[in-house]
PDB file of N, CA, C and O in Angstrom, chain B, residues numbered from 101:
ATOM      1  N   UNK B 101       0.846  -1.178   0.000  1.00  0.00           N
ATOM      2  CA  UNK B 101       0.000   0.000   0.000  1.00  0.00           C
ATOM      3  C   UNK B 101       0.890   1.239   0.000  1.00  0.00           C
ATOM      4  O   UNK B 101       1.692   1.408   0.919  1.00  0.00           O
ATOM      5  N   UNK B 102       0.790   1.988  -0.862  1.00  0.00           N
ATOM      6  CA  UNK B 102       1.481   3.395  -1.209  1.00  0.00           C
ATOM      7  C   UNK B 102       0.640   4.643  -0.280  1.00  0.00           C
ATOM      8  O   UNK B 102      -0.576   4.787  -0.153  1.00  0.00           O
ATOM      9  N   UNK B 103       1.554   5.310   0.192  1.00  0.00           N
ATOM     10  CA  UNK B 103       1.116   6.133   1.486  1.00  0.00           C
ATOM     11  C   UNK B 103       1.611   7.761   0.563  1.00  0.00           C
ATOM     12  O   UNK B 103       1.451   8.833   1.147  1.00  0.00           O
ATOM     13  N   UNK B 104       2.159   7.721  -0.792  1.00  0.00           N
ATOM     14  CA  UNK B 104       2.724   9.042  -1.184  1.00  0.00           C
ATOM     15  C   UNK B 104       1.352   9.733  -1.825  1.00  0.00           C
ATOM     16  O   UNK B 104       0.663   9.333  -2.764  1.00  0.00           O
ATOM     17  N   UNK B 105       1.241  10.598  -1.208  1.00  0.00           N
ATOM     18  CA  UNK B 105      -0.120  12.033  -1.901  1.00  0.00           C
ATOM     19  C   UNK B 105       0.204  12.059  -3.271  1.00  0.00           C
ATOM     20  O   UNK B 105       1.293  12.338  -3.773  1.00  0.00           O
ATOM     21  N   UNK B 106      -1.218  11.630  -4.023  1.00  0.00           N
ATOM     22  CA  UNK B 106      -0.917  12.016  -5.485  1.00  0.00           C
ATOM     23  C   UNK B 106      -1.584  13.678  -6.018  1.00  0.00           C
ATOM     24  O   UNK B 106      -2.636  14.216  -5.675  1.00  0.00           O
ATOM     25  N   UNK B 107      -0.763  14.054  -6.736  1.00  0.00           N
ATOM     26  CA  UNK B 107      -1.339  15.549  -7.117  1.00  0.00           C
ATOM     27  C   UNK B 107      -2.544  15.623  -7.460  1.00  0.00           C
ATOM     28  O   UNK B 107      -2.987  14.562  -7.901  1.00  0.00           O
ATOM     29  N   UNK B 108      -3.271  16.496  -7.426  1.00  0.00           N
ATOM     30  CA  UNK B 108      -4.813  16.819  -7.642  1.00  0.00           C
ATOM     31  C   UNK B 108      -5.223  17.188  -8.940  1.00  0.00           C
ATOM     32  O   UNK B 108      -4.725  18.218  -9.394  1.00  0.00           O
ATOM     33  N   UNK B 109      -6.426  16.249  -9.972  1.00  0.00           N
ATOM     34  CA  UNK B 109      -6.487  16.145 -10.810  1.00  0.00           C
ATOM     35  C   UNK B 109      -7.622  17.573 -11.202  1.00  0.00           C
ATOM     36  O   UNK B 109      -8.561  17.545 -11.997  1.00  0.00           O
ATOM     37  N   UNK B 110      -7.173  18.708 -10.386  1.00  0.00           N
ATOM     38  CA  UNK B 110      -7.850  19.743 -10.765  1.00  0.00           C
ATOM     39  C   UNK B 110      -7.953  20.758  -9.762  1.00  0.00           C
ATOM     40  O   UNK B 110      -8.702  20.557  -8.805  1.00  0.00           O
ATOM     41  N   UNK B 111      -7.178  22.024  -9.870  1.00  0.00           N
ATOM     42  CA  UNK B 111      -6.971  23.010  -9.264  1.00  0.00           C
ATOM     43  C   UNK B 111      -8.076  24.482  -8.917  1.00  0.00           C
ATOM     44  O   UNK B 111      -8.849  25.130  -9.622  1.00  0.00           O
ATOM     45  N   UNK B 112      -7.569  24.574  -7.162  1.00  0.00           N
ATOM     46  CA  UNK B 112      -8.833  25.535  -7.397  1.00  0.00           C
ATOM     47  C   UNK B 112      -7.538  27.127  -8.337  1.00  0.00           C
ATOM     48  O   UNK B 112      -6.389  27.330  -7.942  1.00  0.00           O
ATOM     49  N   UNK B 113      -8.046  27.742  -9.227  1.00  0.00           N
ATOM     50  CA  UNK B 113      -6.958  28.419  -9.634  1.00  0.00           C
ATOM     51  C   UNK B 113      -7.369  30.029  -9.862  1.00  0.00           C
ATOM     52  O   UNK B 113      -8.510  30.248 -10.268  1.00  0.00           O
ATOM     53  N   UNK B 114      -6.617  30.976  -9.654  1.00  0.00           N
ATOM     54  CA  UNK B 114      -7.197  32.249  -9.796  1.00  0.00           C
ATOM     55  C   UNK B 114      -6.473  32.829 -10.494  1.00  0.00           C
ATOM     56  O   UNK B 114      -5.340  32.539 -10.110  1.00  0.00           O
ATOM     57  N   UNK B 115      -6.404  33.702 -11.567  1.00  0.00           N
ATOM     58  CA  UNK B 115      -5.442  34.599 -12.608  1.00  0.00           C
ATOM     59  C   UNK B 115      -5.451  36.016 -12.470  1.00  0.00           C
ATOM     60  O   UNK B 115      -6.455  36.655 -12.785  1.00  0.00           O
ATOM     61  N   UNK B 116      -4.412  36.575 -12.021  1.00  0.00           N
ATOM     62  CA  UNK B 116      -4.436  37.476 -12.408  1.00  0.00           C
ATOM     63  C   UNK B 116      -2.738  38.503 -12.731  1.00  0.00           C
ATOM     64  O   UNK B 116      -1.698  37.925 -13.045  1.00  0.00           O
ATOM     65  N   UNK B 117      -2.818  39.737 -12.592  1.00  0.00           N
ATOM     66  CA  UNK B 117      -1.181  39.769 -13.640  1.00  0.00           C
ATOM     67  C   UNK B 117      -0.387  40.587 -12.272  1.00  0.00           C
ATOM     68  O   UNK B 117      -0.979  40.951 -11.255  1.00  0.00           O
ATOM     69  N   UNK B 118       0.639  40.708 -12.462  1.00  0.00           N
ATOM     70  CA  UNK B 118       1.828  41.151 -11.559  1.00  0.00           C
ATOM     71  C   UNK B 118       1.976  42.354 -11.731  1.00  0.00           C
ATOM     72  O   UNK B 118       1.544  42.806 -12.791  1.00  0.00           O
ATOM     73  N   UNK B 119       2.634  43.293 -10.754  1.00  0.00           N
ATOM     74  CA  UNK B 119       2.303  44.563 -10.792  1.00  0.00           C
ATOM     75  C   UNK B 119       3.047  45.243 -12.410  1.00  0.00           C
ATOM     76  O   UNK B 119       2.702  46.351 -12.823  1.00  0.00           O
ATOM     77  N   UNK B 120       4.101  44.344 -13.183  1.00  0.00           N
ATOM     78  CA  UNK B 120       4.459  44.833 -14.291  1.00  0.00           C
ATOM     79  C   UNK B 120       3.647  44.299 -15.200  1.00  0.00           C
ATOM     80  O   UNK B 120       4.166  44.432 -16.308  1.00  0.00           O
ATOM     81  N   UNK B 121       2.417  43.653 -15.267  1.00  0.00           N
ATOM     82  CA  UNK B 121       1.786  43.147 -16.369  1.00  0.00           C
ATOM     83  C   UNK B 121       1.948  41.819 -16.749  1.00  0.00           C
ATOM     84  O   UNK B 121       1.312  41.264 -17.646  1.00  0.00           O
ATOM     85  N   UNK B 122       2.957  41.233 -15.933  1.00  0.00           N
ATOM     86  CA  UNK B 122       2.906  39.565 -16.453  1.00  0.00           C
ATOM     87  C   UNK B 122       1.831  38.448 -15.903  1.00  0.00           C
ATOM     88  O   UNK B 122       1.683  38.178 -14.711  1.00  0.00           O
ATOM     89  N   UNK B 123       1.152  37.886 -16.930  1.00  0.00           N
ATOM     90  CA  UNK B 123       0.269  36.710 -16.119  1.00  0.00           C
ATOM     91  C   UNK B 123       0.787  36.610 -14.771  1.00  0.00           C
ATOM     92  O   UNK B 123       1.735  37.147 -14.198  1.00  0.00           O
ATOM     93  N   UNK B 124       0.091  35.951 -14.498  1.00  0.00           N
ATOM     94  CA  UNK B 124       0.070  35.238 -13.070  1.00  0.00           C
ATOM     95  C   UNK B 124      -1.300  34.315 -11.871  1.00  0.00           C
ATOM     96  O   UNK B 124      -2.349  34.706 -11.359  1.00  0.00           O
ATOM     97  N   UNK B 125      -0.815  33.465 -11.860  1.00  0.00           N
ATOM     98  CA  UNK B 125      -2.077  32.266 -11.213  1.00  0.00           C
ATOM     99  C   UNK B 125      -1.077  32.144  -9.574  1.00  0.00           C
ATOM    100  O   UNK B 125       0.051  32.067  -9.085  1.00  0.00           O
ATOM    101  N   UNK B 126      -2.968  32.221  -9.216  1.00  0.00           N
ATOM    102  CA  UNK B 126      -2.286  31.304  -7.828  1.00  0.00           C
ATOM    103  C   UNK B 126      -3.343  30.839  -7.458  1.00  0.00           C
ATOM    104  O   UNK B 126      -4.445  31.335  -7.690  1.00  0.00           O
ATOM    105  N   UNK B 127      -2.998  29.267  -6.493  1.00  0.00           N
ATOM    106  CA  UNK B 127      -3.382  28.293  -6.028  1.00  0.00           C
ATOM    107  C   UNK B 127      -3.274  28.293  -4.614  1.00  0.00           C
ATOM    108  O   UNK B 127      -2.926  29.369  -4.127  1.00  0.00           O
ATOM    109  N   UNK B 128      -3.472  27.422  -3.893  1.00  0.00           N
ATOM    110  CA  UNK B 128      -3.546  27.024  -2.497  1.00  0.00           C
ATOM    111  C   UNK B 128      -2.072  27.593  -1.749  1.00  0.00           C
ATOM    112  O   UNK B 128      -1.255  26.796  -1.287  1.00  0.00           O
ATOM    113  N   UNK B 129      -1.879  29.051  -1.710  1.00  0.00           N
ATOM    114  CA  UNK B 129      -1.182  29.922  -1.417  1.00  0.00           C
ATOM    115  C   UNK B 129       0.219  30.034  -2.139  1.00  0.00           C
ATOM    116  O   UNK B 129       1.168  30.706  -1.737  1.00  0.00           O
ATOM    117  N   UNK B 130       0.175  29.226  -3.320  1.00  0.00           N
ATOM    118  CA  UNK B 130       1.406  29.605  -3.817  1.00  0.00           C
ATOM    119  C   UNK B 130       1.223  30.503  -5.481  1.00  0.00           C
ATOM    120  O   UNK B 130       0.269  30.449  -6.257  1.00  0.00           O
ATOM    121  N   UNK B 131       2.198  31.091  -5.576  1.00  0.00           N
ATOM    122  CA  UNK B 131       1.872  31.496  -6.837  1.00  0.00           C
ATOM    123  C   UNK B 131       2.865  31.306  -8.169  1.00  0.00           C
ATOM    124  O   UNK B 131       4.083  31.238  -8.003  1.00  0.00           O
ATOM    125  N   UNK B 132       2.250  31.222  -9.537  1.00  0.00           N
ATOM    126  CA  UNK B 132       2.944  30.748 -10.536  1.00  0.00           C
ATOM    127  C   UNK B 132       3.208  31.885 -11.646  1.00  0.00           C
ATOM    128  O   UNK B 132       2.646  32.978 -11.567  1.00  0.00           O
ATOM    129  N   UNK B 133       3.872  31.641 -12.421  1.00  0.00           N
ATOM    130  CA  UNK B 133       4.009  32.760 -13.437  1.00  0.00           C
ATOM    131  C   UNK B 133       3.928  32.003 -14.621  1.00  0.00           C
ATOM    132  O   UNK B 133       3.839  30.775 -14.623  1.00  0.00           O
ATOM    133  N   UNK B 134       3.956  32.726 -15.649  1.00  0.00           N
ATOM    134  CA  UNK B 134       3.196  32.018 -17.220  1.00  0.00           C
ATOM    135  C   UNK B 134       5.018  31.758 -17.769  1.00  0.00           C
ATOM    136  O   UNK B 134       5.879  32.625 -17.913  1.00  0.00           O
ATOM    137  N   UNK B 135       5.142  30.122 -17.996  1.00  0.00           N
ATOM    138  CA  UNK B 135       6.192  29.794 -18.393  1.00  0.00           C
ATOM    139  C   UNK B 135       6.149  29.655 -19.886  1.00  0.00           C
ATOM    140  O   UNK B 135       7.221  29.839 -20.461  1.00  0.00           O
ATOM    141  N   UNK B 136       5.044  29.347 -20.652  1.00  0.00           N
ATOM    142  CA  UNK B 136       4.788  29.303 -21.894  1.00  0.00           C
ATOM    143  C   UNK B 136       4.021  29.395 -22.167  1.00  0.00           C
ATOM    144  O   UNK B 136       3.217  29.571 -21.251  1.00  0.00           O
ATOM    145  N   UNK B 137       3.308  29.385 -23.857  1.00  0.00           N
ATOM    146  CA  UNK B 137       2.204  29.397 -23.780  1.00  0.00           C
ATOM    147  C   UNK B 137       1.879  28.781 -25.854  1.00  0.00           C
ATOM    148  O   UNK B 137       2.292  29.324 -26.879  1.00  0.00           O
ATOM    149  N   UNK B 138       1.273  27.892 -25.739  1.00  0.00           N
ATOM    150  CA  UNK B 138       0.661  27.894 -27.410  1.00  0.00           C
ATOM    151  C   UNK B 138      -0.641  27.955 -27.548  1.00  0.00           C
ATOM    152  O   UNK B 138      -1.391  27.858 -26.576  1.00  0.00           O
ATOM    153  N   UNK B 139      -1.140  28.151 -28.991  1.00  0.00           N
ATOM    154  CA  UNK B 139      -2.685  28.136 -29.483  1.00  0.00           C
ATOM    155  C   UNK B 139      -3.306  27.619 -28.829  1.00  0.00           C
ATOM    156  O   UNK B 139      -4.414  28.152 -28.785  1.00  0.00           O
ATOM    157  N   UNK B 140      -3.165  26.273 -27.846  1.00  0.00           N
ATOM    158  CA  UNK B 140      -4.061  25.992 -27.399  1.00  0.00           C
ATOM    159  C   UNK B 140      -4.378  25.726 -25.642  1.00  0.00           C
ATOM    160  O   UNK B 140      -5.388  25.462 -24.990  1.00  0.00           O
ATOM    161  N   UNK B 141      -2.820  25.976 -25.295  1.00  0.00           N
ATOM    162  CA  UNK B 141      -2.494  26.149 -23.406  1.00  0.00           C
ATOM    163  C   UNK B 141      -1.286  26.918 -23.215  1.00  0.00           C
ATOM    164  O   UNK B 141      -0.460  27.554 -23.869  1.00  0.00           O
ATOM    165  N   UNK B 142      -1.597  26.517 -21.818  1.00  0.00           N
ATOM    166  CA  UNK B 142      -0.546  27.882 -20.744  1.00  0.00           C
ATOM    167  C   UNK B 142       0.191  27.223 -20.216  1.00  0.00           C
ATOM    168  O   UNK B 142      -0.405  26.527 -19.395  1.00  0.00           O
ATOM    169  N   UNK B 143       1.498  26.996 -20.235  1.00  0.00           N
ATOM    170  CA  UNK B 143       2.400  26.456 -18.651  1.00  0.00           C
ATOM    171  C   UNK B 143       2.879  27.411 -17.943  1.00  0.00           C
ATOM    172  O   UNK B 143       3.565  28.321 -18.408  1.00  0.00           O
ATOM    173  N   UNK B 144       2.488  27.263 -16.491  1.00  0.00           N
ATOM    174  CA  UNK B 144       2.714  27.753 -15.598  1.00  0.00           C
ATOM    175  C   UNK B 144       3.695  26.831 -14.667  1.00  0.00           C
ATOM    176  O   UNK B 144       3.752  25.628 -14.410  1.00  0.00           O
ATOM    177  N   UNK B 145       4.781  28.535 -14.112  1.00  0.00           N
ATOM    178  CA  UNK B 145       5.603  27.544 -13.153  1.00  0.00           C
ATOM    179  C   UNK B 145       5.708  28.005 -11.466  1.00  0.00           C
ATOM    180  O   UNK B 145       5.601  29.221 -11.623  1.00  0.00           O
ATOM    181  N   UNK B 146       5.782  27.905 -10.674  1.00  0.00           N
ATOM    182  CA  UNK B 146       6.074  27.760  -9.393  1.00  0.00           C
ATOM    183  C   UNK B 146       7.079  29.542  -9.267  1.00  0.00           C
ATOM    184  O   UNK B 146       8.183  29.681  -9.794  1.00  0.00           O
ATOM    185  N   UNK B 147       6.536  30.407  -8.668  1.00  0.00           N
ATOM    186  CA  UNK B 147       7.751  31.452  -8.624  1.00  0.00           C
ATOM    187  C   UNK B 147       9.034  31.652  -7.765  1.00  0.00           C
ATOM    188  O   UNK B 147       9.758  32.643  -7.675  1.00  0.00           O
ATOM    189  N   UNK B 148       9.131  30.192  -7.037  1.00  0.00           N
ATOM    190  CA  UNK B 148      10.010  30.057  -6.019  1.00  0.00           C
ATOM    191  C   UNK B 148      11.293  29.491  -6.601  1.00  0.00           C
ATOM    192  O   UNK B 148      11.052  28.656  -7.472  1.00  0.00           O
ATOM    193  N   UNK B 149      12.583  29.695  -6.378  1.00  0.00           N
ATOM    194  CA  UNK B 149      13.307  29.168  -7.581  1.00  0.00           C
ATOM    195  C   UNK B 149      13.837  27.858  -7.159  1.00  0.00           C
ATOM    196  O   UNK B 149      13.949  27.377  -6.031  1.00  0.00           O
ATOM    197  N   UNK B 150      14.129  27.407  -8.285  1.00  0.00           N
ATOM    198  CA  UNK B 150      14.600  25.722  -8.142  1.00  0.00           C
ATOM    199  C   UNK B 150      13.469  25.211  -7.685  1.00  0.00           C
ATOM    200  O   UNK B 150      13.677  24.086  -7.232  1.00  0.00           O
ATOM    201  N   UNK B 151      12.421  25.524  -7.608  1.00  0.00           N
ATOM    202  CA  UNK B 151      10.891  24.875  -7.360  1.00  0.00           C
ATOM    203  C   UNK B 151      10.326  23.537  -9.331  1.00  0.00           C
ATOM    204  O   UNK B 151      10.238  23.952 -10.487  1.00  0.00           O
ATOM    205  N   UNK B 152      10.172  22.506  -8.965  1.00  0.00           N
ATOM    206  CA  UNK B 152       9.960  22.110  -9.767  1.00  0.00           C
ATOM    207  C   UNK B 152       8.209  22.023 -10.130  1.00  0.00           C
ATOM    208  O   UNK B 152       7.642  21.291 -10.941  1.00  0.00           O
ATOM    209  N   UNK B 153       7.720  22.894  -9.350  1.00  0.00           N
ATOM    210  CA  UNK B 153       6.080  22.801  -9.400  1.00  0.00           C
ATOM    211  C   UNK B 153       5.694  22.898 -10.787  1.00  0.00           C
ATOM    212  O   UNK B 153       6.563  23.528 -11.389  1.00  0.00           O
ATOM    213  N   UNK B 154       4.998  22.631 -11.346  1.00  0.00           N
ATOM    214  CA  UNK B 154       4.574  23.290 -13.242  1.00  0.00           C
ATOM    215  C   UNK B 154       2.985  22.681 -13.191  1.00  0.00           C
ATOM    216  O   UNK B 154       2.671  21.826 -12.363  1.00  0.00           O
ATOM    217  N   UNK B 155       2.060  23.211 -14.147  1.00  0.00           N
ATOM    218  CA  UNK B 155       1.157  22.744 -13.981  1.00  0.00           C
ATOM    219  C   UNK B 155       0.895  23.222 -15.824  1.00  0.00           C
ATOM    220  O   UNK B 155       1.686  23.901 -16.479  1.00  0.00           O
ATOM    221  N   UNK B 156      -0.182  22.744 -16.238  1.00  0.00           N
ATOM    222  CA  UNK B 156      -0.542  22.975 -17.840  1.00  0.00           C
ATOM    223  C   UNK B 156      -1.843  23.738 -17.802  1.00  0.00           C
ATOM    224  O   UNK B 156      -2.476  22.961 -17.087  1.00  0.00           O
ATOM    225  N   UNK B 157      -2.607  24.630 -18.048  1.00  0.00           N
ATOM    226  CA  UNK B 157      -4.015  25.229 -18.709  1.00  0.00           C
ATOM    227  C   UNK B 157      -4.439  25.353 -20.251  1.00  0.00           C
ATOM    228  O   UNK B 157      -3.824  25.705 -21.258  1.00  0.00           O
ATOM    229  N   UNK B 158      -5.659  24.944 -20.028  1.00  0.00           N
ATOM    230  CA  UNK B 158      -5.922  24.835 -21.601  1.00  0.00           C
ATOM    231  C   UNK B 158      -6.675  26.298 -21.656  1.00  0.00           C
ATOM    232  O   UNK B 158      -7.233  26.887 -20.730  1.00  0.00           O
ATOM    233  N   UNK B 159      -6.519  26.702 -23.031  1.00  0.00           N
ATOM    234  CA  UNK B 159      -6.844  28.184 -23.508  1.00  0.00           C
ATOM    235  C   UNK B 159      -8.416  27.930 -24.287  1.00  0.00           C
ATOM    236  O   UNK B 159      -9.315  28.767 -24.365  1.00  0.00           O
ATOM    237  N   UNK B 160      -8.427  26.753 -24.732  1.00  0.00           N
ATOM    238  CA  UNK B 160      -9.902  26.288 -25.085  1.00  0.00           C
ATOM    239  C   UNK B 160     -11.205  26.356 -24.126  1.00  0.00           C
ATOM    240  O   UNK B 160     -12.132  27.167 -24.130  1.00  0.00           O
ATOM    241  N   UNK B 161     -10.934  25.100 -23.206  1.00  0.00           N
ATOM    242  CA  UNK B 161     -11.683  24.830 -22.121  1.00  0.00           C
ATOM    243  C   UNK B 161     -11.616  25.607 -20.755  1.00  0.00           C
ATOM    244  O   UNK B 161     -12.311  25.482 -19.747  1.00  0.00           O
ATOM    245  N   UNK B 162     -10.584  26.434 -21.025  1.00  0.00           N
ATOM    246  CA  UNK B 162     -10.356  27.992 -19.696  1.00  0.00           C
ATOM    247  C   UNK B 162     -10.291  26.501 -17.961  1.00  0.00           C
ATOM    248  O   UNK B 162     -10.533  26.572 -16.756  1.00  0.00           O
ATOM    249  N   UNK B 163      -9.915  25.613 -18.743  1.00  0.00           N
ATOM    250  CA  UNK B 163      -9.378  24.653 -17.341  1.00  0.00           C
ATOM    251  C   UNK B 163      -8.172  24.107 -17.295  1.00  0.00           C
ATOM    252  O   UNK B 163      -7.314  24.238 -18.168  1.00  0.00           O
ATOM    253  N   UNK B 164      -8.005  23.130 -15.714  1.00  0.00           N
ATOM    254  CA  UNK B 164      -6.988  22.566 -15.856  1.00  0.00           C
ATOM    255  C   UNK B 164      -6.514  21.544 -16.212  1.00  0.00           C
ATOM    256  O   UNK B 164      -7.295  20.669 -15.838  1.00  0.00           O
ATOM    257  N   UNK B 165      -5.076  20.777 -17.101  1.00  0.00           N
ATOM    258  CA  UNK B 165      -4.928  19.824 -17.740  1.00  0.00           C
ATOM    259  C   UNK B 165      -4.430  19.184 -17.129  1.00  0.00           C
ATOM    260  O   UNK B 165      -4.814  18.168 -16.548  1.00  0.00           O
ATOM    261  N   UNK B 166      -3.268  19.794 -17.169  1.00  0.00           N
ATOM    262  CA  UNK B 166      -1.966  18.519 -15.914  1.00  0.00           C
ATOM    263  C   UNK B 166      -1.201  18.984 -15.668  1.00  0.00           C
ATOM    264  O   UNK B 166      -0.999  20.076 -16.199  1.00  0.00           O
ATOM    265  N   UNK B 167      -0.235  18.442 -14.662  1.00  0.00           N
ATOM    266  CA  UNK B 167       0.892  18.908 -14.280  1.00  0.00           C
ATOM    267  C   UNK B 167       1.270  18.288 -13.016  1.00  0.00           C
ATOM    268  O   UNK B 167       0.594  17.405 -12.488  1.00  0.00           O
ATOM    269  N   UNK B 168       2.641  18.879 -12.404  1.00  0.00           N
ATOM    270  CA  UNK B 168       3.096  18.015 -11.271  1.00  0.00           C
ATOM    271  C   UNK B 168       2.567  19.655 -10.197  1.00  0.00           C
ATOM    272  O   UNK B 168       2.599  20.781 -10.693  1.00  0.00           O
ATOM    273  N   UNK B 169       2.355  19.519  -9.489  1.00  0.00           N
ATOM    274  CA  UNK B 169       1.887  20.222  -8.263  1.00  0.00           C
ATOM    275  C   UNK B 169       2.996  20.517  -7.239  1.00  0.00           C
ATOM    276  O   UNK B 169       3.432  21.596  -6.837  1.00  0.00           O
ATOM    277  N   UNK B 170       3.422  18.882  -6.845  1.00  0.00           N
ATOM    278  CA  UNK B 170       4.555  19.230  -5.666  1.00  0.00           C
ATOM    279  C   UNK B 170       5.509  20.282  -5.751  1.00  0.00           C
ATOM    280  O   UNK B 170       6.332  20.398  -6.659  1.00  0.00           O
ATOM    281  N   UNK B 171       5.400  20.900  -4.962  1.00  0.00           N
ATOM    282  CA  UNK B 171       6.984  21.984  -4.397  1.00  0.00           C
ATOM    283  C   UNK B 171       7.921  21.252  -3.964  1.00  0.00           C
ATOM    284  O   UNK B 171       7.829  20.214  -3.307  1.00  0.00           O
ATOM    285  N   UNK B 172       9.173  21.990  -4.467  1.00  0.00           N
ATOM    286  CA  UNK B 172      10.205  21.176  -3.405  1.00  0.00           C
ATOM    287  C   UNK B 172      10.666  21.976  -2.704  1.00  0.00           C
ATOM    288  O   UNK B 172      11.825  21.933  -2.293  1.00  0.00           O
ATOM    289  N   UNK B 173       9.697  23.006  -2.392  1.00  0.00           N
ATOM    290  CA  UNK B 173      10.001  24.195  -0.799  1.00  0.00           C
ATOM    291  C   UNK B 173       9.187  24.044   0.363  1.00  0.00           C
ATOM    292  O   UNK B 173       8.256  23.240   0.331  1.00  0.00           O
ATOM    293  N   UNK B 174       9.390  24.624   1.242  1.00  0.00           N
ATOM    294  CA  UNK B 174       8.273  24.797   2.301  1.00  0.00           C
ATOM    295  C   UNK B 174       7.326  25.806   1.461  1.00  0.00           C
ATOM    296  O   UNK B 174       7.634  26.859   0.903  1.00  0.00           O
ATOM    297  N   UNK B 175       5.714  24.958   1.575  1.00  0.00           N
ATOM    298  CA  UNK B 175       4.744  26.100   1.159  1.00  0.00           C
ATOM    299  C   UNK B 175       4.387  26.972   1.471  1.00  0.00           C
ATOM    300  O   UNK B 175       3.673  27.863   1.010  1.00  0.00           O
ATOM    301  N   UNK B 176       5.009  26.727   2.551  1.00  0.00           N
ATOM    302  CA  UNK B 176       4.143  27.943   3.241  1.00  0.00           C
ATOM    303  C   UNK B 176       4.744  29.555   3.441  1.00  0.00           C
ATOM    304  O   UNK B 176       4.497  30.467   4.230  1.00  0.00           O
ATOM    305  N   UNK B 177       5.882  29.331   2.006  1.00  0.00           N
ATOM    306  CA  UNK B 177       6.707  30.744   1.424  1.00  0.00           C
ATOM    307  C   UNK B 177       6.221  31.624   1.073  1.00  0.00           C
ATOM    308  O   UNK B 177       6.626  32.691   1.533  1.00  0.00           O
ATOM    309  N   UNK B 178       5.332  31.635   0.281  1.00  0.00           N
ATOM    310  CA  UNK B 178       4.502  32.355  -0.693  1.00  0.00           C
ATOM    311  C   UNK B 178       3.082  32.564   0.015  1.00  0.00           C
ATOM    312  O   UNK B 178       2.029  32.364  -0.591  1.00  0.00           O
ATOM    313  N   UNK B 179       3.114  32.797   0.757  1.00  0.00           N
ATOM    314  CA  UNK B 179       1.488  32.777   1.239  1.00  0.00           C
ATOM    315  C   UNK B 179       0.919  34.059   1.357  1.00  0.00           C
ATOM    316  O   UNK B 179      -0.148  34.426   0.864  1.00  0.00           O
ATOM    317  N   UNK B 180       2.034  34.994   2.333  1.00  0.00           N
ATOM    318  CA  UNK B 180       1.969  36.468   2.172  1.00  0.00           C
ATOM    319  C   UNK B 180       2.104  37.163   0.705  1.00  0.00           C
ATOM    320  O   UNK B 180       1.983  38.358   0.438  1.00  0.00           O
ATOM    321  N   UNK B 181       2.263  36.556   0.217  1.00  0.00           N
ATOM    322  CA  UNK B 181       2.602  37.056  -1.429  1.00  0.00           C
ATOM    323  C   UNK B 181       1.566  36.958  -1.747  1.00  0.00           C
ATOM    324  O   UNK B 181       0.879  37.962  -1.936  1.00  0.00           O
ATOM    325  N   UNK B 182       0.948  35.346  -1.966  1.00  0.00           N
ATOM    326  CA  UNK B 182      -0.415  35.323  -2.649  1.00  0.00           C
ATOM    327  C   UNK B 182      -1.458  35.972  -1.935  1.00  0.00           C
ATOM    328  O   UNK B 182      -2.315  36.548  -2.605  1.00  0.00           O
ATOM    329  N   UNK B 183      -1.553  35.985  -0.480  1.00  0.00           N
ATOM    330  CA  UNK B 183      -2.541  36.723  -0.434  1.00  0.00           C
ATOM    331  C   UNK B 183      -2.298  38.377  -0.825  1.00  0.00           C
ATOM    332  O   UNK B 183      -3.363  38.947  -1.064  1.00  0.00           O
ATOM    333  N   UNK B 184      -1.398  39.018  -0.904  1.00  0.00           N
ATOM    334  CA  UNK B 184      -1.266  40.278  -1.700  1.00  0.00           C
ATOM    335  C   UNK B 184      -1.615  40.503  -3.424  1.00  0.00           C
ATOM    336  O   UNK B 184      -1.833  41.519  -4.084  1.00  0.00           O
ATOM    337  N   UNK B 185      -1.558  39.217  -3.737  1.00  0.00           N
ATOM    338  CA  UNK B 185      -2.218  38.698  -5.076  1.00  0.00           C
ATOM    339  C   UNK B 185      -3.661  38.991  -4.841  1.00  0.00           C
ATOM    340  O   UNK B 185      -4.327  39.728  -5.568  1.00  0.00           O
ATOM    341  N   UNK B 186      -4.072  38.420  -3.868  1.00  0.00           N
ATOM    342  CA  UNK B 186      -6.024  37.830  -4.004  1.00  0.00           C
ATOM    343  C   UNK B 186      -6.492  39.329  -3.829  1.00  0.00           C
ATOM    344  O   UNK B 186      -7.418  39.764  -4.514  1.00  0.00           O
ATOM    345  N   UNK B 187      -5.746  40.220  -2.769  1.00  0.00           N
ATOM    346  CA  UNK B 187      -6.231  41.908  -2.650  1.00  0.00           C
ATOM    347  C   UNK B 187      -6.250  42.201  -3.796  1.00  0.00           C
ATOM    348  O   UNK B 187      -7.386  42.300  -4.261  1.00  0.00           O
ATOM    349  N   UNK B 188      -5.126  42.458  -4.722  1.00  0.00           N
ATOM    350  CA  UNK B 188      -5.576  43.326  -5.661  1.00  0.00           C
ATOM    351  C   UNK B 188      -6.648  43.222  -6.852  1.00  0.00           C
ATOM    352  O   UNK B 188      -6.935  44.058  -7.709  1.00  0.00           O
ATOM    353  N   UNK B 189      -7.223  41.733  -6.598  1.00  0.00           N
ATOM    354  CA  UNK B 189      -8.508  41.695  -7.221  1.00  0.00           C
ATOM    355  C   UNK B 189      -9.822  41.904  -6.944  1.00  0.00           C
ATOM    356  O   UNK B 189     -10.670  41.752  -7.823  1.00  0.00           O
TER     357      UNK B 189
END
């Protein structure tokens, strides 16, 4: 029996942009920045560095696709950040 948390096959997610105009999502207090993007999705990555978090959005269905979730920081870095995120909306 495997006891390791598997990532969540669907994020609660909120968008909005950084005080210079760049995308930006955040999730369950962490926040991501727009790592790429084609015709038809968004990758987003983790803004903590050496963080391997990434997650995928589709530009079609305005939902989420996939991605790995885990941080390899303490989460609880970004929290004051994101909530300075959720104010300015």
């Amino acid at each position: 029996m495997s006891h390791v948390k598997q990532p969540p096959t669907t994020l609660d997610l909120k968008f909005t942009e950084t005080t210079k105009g760049t995308p930006a999502a955040f999730s369950d207090g962490q926040i991501y920045r727009l790592m790429s993007e084609s015709n038809s999705s968004r990758t987003w990555r983790c803004t903590k560095k050496n963080c391997k978090a990434r997650f995928t959005t589709s530009l079609v269905t305005s939902g989420f696709l996939h991605g790995m979730t885990n941080h390899t920081h303490d989460v609880r870095v970004n929290t004051a950040t994101s909530q300075k995120h959720q104010m300015r909306q």
